[in-house]
N, C-alpha and C positions, 0 to 999 in steps of 0.2 A: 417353606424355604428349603432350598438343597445348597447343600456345602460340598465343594471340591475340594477334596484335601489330599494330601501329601504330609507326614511327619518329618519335622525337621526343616519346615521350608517358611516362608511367608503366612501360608495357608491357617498356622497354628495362634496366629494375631488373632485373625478372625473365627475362630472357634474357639477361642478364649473369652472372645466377646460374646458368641453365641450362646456360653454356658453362664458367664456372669449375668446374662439378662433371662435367662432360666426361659427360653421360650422355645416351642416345639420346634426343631428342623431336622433334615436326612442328610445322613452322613455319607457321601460319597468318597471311600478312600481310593488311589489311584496310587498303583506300585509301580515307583518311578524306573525303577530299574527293570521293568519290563514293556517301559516303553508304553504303558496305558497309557498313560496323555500323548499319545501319538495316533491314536486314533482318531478313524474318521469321525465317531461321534463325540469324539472331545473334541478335536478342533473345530467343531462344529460351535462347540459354546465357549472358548477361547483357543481364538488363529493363531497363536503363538504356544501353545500346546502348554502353559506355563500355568500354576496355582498360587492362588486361588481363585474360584470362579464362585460367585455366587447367582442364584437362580430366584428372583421373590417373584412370583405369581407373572404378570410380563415385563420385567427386567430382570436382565443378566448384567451383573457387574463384576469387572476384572478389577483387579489391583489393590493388595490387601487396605490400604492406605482410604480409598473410596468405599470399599465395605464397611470400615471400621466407621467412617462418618454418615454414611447412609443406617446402619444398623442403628447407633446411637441416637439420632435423629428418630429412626422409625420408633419407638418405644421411648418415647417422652417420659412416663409415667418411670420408666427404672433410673432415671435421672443418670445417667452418662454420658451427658454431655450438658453444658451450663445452655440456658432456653436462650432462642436468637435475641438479638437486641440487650442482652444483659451483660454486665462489665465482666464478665467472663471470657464472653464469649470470643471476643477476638486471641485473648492469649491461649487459649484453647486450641484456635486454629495455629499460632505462631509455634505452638509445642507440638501438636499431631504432623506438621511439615517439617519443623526445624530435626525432629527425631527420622524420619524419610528420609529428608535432603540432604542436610547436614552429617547427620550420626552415621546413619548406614553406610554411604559410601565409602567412607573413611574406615569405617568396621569392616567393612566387605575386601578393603585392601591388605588387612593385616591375615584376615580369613583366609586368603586367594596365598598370600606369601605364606601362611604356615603347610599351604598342601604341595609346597615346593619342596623339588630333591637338595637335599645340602648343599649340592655342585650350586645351583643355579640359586640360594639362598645367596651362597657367597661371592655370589658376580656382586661385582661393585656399581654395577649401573642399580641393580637390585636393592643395597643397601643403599644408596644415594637416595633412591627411590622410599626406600623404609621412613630415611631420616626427614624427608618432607612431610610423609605423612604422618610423623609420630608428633609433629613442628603442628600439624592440622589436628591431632585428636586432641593434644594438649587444649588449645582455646577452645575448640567443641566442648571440652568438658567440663572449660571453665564456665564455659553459658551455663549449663543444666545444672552443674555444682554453686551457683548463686540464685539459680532460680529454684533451688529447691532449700535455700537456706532459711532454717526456723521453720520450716513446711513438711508434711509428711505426704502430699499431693503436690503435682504438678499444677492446679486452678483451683483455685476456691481452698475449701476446707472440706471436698470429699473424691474417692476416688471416681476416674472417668475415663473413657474411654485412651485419652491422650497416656494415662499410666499406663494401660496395656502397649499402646506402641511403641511408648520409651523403653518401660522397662524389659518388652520381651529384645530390643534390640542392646541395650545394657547387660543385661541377662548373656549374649552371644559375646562382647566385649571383655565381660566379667572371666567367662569360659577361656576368652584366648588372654588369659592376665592383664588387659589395656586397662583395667581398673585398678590395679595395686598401688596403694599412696593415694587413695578417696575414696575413703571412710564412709563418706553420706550417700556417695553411688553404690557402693558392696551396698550398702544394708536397704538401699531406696529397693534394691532389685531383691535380695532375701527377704524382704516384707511382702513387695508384691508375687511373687514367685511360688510365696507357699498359699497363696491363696486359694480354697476346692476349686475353684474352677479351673486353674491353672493345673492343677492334676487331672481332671476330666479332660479337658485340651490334649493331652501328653500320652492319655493312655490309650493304649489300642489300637 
């Protein structure tokens, strides 16, 4: 298997996973600020020049979100993801999307507002703008803050793939303070966060 990566991007979900299931793959890093993924033979393996890309024998799969569910899936035996058919298995998927659709967006707006100039911080169409979204992360987090009550896993009673997507997008929340006054998120994300693999991910 070959991993498209980029630090700091999407890309590091799925090399998180890579490393939790300890299983051989190549590491293809792509230095964004020189425009490697703009190459012909990157967009050759995603037309949108964007990471991550994953490469398994003859498929290529984009979008860290389908990697995470195909990798999990391929490697039954590492148990990261609850087996089809099992009462698992649907809130499994309800937490690997609700953290994509839900979480991110919502996170990607406060991201997107903190790389603004002061000037245009404090345009009022801006804050108005803040105040809806701050209105939207609030119940975002009250799902994941009841669905992780009494629980130290998002399904079942062990970690899976669904924790890496939550928490690495928690983890970026945590980073822009959208977590301060929830307790159970700080620490849901500093448990899974210091786990080896999640420094194998990160380094290098």
């Amino acid at each position: 298997m070959k991993l498209y990566f980029a630090p700091r991007t999407r890309a590091t979900r799925a090399r998180w996973l890579l490393e939790e299931l300890g299983v051989p793959y190549e590491l293809v890093k792509l230095d964004l600020a020189r425009q490697e993924n703009s190459t012909p033979a990157y967009l050759a393996v995603h037309p949108l020049g964007e990471v991550p890309a994953l490469v398994d024998g003859d498929v290529t799969l984009l979008e860290s979100l389908a990697i995470c569910l195909h990798l999990a899936d391929r490697f039954p035996e590492k148990h990261l993801a609850p087996l089809p058919g099992s009462a698992e298995r649907g809130p499994y998927y309800q937490w690997m999307t609700f953290a994509e659709m839900s979480l991110e967006p919502v996170v990607m707006e406060f991201y997107r507002h903190a790389q603004l100039s002061e000037e245009k911080k404090a345009d009022a169409h801006s804050e108005e703008a803040l105040a809806k979204h701050r209105t939207r992360l609030g119940a975002v987090l009250d799902v994941i803050n009841e669905g992780l009550s009494g629980r130290e896993f998002l399904v079942g009673g062990a970690f899976t793939a669904a924790d890496v997507v939550m928490a690495s997008i928690l983890h970026l929340a945590n980073t822009l303070r959208l977590l301060d006054g929830q307790p159970r998120l700080v620490e849901y994300v500093k448990r899974h966060t210091q786990r080896p693999a999640v420094r194998k991910a990160v380094s290098g």
